[in-house]
C-alpha positions as CSV (number, residue, x, y, z in Angstrom):
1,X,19.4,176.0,116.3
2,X,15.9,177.3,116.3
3,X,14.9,180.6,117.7
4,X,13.7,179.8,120.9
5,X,15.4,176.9,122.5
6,X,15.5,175.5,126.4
7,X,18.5,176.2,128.2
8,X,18.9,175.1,131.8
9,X,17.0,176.9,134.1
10,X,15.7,179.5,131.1
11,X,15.6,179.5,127.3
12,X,17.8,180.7,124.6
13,X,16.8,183.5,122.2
14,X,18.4,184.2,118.6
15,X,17.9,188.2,117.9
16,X,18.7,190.2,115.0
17,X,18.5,193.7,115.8
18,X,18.4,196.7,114.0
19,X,19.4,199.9,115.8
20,X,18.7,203.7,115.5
21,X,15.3,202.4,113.6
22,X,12.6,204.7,112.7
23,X,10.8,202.7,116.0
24,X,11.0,200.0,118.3
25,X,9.5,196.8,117.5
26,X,9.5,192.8,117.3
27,X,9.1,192.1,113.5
28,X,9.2,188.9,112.5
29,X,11.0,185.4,112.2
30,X,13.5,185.3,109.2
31,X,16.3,182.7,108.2
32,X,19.5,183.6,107.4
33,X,21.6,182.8,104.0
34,X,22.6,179.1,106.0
35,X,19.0,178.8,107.1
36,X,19.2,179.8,110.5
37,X,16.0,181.4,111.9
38,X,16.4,184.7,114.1
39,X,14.0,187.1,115.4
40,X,14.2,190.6,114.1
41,X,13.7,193.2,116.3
42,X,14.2,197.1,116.1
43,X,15.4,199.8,118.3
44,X,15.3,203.4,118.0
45,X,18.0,203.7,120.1
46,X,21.8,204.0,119.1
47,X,24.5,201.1,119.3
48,X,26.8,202.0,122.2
49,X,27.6,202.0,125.4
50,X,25.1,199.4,125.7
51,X,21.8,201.4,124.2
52,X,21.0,199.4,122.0
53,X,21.0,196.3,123.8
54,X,19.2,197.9,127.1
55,X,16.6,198.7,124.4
56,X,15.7,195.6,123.3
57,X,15.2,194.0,126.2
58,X,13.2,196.9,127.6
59,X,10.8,195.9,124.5
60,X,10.6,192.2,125.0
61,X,9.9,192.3,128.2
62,X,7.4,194.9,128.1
63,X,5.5,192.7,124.7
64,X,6.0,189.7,126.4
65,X,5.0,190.6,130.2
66,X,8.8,189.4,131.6
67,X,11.1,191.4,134.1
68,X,13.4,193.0,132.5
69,X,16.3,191.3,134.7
70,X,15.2,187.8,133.9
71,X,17.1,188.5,130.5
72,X,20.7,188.7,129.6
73,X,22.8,189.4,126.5
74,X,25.3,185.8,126.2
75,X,26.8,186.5,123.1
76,X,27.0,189.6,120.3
77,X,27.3,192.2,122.6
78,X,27.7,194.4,120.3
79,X,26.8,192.8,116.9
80,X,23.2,192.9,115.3
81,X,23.2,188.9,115.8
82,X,22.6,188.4,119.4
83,X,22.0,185.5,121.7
84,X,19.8,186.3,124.9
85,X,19.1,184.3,127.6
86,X,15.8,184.7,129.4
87,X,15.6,183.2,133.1
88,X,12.3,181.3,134.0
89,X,12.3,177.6,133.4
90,X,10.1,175.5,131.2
91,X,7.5,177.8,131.1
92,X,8.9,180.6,130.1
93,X,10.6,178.9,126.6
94,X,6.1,178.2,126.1
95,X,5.6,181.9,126.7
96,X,8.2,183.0,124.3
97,X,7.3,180.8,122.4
98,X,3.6,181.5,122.1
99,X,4.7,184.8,122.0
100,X,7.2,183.8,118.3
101,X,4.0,181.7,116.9
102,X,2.2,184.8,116.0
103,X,4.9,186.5,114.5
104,X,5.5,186.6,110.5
105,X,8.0,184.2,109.0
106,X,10.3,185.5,106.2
């Protein structure tokens, strides 16, 4: 499964995230031990109750110019591998992306 991949009506995010990190950002591309590419994000904020997760999409959408309510946690609620889905249609999975094409790859 690649990072970014069209779902109906949206697209599909992978996201590894870091919580209670030194600061928030969007990092980089890396590939786990079985080769599956995530994104890897970091929060400053803590993992519960939701923080964490609120977090991270407070960041993506604000990098990547989306409302904050086109996205939604589908699975890993509250793991550090996430799936999110992000409402929008074809061209929003070209935004994101655009938006993953600039990052590093680990």
């Amino acid at each position: 499964m690649p990072v970014v991949a069209e779902a109906d009506g949206g697209c599909r995010l992978s996201v590894r995230l870091t919580p209670k990190a030194a600061r928030s950002r969007i990092e980089s591309i890396e590939a786990d031990a079985d080769g599956q590419p995530w994104l890897r994000a970091t929060v400053t904020a803590v993992p519960e109750n939701g923080k964490a997760n609120t977090a991270l999409i407070a960041l993506l959408a604000k990098a990547w110019r989306l409302p904050k309510g086109a996205f939604t946690v589908t699975s890993g609620a509250t793991a550090r591998r996430k799936t999110l889905r992000i409402d929008g249609g074809a061209a929003t999975v070209e935004e994101v992306a655009a938006h993953l094409s600039d990052l590093p790859r680990r």
